[in-house]
N, C-alpha and C positions, 0 to 999 in steps of 0.2 A: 438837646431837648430835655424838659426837665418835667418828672413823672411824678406826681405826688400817688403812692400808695396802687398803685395799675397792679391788676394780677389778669391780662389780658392770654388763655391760652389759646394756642393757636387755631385756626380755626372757627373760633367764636364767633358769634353771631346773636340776633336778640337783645340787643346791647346801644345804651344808649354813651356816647365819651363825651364828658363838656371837655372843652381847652380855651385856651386864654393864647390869645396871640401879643408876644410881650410889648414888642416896638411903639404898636399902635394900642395897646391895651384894647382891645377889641373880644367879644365874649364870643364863643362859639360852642357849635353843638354839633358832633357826627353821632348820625343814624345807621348801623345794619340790622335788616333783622330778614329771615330767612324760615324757618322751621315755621313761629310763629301765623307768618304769611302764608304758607301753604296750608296751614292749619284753617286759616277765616278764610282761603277764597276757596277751599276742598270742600266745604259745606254747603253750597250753593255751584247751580251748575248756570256760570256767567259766562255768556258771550267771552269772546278774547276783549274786545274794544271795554266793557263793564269792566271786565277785572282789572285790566292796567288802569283803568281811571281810578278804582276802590284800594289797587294797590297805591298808587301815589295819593293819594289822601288818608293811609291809614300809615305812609312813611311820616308823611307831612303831621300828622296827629302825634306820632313818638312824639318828633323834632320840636313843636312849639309844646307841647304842654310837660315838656322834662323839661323847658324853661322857664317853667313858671314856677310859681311858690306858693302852691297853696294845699289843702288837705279838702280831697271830691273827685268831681269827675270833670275833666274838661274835653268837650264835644265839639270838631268842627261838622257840620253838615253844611249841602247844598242844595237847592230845591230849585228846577227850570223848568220852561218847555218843551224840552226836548226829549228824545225818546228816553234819555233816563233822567226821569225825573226825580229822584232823591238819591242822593248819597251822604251816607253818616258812617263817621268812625270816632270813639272815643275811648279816651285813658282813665286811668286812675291815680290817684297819687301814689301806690301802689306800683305801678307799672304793666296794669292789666287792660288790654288791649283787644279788641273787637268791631265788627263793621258789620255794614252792610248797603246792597244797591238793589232799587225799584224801578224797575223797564219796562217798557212797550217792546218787547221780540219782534211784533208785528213791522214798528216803523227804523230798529235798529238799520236794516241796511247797508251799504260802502262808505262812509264819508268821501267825497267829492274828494278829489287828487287837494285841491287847495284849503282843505277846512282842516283846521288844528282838533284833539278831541272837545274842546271845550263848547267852541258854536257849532261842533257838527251832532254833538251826543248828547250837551247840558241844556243848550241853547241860552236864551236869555232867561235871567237867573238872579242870586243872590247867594254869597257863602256867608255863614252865622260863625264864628267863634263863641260859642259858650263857657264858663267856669261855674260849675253850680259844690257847693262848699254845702248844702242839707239846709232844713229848712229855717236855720238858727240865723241863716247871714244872707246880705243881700246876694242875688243872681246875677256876674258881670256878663255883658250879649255885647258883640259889635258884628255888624252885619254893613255889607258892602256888596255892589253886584260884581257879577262874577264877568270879569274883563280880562281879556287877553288868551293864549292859544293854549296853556296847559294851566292845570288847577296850583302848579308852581307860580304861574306868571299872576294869577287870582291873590295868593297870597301875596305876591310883589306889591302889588295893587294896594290889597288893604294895608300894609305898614304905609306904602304911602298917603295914604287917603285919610286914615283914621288913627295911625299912632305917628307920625310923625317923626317915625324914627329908623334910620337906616339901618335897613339887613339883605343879606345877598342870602341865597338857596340854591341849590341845587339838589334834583334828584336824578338817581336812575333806576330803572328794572330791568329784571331779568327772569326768564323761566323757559323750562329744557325739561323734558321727559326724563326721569330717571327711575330705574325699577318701577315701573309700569304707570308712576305717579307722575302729573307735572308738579315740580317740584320750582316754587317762584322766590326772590330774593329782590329784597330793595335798599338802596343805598343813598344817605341825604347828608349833606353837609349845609351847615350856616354860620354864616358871622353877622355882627350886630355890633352899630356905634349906638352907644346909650349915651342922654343927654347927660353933661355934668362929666363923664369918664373922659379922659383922655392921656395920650402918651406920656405928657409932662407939663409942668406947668409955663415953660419956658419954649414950648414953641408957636409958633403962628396959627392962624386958622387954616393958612396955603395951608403949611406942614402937615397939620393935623387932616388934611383933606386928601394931599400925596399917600402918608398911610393909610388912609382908608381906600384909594384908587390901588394903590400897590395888593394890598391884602385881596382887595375883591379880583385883581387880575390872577393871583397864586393862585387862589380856591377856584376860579373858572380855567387853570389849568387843568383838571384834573379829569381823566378819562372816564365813561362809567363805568367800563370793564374794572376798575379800581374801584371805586364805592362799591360796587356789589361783591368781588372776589373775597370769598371768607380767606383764601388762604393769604392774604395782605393785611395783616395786623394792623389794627385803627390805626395807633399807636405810630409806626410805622409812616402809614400813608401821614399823618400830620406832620410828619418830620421831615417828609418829602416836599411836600409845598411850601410848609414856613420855616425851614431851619433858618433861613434867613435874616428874619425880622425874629426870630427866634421865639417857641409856643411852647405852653407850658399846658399839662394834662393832667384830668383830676380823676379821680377814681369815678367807675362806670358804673351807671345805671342798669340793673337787669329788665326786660321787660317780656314779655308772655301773651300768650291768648287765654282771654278767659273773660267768660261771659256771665252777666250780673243774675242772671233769670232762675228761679225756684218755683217751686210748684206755692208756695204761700205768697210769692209775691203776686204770682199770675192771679188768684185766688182774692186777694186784697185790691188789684184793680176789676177783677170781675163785681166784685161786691161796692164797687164806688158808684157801680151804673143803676139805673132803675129795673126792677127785677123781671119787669115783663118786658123790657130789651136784650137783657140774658138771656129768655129762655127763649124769645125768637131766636135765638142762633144754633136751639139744638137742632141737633139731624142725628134719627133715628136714636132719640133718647141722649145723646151725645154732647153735652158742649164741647168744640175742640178749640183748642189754641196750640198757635207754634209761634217759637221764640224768632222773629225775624232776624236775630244777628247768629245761634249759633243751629238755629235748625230745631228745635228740641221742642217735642210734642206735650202736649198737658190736655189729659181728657178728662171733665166730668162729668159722671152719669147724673141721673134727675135727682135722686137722693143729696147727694154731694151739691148740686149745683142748688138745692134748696136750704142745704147747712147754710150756703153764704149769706143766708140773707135770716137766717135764725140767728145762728151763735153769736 
């Protein structure tokens, strides 16, 4: 295996490793992150069914938006009929990381022995991929409904559907009580044929189709006890499945929770509304607000909640 610049200590976790699989020249991205996750789903008291779902979309959030290239925020959410009706998680180019989910408690329920999370929880639906770069550049959206039994098989979907370009995924979870906390971890791998790239310029399309069946069969070798086990070095595990075809790995992306919300931003969308919708929302003198993704209260009294609309 061949490591450009990895300072991977044991243990690690939070972390996003691209690698390059050589044979077939194919791009890849492995996801752990661990501390983070228990950080966004400790803040919210979510059903077990909500949180594995908000966990695998806020694994899947690392995974594609550390593949991108741009400077902002890139947003996947999901909106259905079903008892949980929104899920959002979104990065920064930064590597700051946050979520959150919107239920009906009332219709959550068993899912039925035969129903995947997706049509038992999301129901019929739509997942959005956003890139929003500020208010200088256009906003890229692609949006596709959400098909198939996990929000992994969803994203399958939209590469098929709307980018036309091949990538395999895999995630898994995990969480276990530890010192009185449930402590959660999630582990994602991916690989991706991009158009124009390929092994060499002297093989066939079969050839070039062989490595990409080959590579997608290695990477669906892999157990999830292994994606999620901090103490199995990225690093490591990619060397386990492609020494073969042989993978080359790039220095790692850190990534974090950490939530965008201040008391002037809350403050700066309060004062976009018209003023006598504001101050219907006071109770007992009160305007409140809480940050939906990290919990975090913002109260103004009448004085304050009349600055907004003076200064």
């Amino acid at each position: 295996m061949i490591s450009e610049g990895l300072d991977i200590p044991a243990g690690a976790e939070n972390l996003v490793l691209p690698f390059r699989v050589e044979s077939a020249a194919l791009r890849g991205r492995f996801v752990r992150v661990g501390p983070l996750l228990t950080d966004i789903l400790s803040r919210h008291d979510y059903p077990e069914p909500v949180a594995m779902l908000l966990a695998e979309l806020t694994a899947l959030t690392a995974l594609l938006g550390s593949a991108l290239k741009f400077e902002g925020v890139f947003t996947l959410q999901t909106t259905g009929k079903g008892p949980v009706s929104i899920l959002v998680a979104d990065m920064t180019s930064d590597g700051d990381l946050r979520a959150y989910a919107q239920f009906d408690r009332d219709r959550l329920g068993a899912p039925g022995p035969a129903l995947s999370p997706v049509p038992a929880l999301l129901g019929e639906g739509h997942l959005a991929f956003t890139v929003d770069q500020g208010p200088d550049t256009e906003r890229y959206q692609g949006i596709v409904a959400l098909e198939g039994g996990t929000l992994t098989d969803c994203i399958h979907h939209y590469f098929r559907q709307s980018e036309q370009l091949d990538a395999a995924i895999k995630v898994a979870l995990s969480h276990a009580p530890e010192d009185g906390v449930e402590r959660w971890r999630a582990g994602a791998i991916m690989i991706q044929r991009l158009p124009g790239e390929g092994p060499a310029p002297d093989l066939t399309r079969a050839e070039m189709d062989e490595s990409w069946r080959e590579a997608v069969t290695l990477m669906g070798s892999v157990r999830s006890g292994e994606l999620t086990d901090p103490a199995l070095a990225p690093d490591r595990l990619l060397y386990r499945l492609f020494h073969e075809p042989g993978v080359r790995a790039f220095p790692c992306q850190r990534v974090q929770a950490g939530c965008r919300c201040s008391r002037d931003r809350v403050a700066r969308t309060l004062a976009a509304f018209p003023r006598d919708e504001v101050m219907d929302l006071m109770d007992d003198g009160i305007v409140a607000v809480r940050c939906e993704f990290c919990g975090e209260n913002y109260d103004f009294d009448r004085d304050q909640t009349d600055a907004l609309f003076t200064d």
